[in-house]
N, C-alpha and C positions, 0 to 999 in steps of 0.2 A: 088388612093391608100387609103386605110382603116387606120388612124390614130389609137389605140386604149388611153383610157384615165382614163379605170380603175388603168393599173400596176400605172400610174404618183401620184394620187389618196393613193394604196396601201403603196408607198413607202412615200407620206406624213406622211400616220397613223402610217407607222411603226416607223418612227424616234418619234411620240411622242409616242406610247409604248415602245420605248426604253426608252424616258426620263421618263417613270412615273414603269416601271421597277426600275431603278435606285434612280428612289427617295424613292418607296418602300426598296429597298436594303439597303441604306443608312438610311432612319428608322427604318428599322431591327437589324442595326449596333449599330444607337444611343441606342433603347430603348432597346441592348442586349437580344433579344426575334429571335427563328430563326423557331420555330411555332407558329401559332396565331398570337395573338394582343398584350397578356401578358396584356393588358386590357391599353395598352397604347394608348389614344386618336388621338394622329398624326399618329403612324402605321396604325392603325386601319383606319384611313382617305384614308391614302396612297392605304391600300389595296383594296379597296373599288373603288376607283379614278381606279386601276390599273385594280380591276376585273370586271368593268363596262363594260371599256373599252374593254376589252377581249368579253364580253357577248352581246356586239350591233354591236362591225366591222364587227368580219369576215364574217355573215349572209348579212348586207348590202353589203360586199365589192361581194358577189356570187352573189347577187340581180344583181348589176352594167355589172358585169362581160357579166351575160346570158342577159342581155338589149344589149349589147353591140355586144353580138352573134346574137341576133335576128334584126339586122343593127337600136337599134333605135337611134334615131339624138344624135349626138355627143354635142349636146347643154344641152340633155337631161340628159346625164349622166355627164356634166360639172357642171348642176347645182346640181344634187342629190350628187356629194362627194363634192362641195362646202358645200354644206350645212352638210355632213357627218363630214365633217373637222371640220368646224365652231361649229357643234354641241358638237364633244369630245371635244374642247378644253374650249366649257364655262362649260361643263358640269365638266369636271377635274377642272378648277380653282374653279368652284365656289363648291366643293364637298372637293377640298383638302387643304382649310386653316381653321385655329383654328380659326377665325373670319368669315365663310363658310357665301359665298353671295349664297341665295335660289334663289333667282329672275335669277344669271346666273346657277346656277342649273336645275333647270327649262324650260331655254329657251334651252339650250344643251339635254337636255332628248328629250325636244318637238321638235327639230331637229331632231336628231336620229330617234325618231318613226316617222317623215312623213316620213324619207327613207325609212325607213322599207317599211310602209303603201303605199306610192307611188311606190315603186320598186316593191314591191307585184302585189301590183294590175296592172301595168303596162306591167309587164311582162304573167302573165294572161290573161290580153284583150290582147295581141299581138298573143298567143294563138289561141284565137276565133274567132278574125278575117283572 
């Protein structure tokens, strides 16, 4: 029997775009701004945290999916949303406080693009061969 281990994966990211939704909402609240930023520095952060997050999942979480259709090792896509998880989450902490650490910035981006890059190519050479 075919385990799959994207949806487990999916449903991690969602509960944290539900949290980084809601922290956007709630600095929309504070900084009384319901377009934009209003040039408010924490919204502006939030949003940012929020639409990152929106612009690197769902692409990775298709990459997962179609590895997962083309039977590759379940090890393989264990590691690639570990590392997709691990990635949003340094990449929102270190993007969403008013004392913003670059360094976990940083290592969350450069997570996310090996999925990408990895899930790409991977599912390409599975392809050709």
């Amino acid at each position: 029997m075919h385990v799959t281990i994207t949806p487990l994966f999916a449903a991690l990211l969602g509960l944290i775009f539900f949290f980084l939704s809601l922290r956007t909402s709630l600095e929309r609240r504070r900084a009384r701004v319901s377009i934009g930023d209003g040039g408010d520095k924490g919204l502006l952060m939030a949003i940012r945290a929020h639409g990152n997050f929106i612009e690197y999942v769902p692409i990775s979480l298709l990459l997962m999916a179609f590895l997962e259709m083309r039977a590759v090792s379940i090890y393989v896509i264990m590691v690639l949303g570990t590392m997709l998880v691990a990635g949003r989450c340094l990449h929102a902490i270190g993007i969403s406080r008013a004392n913003a650490n670059i360094r976990l910035r940083q290592i969350g981006a450069g997570l996310s693009l090996l999925v990408l890059l990895i899930g790409s190519l991977w599912l390409l050479y599975s392809y050709l061969i």
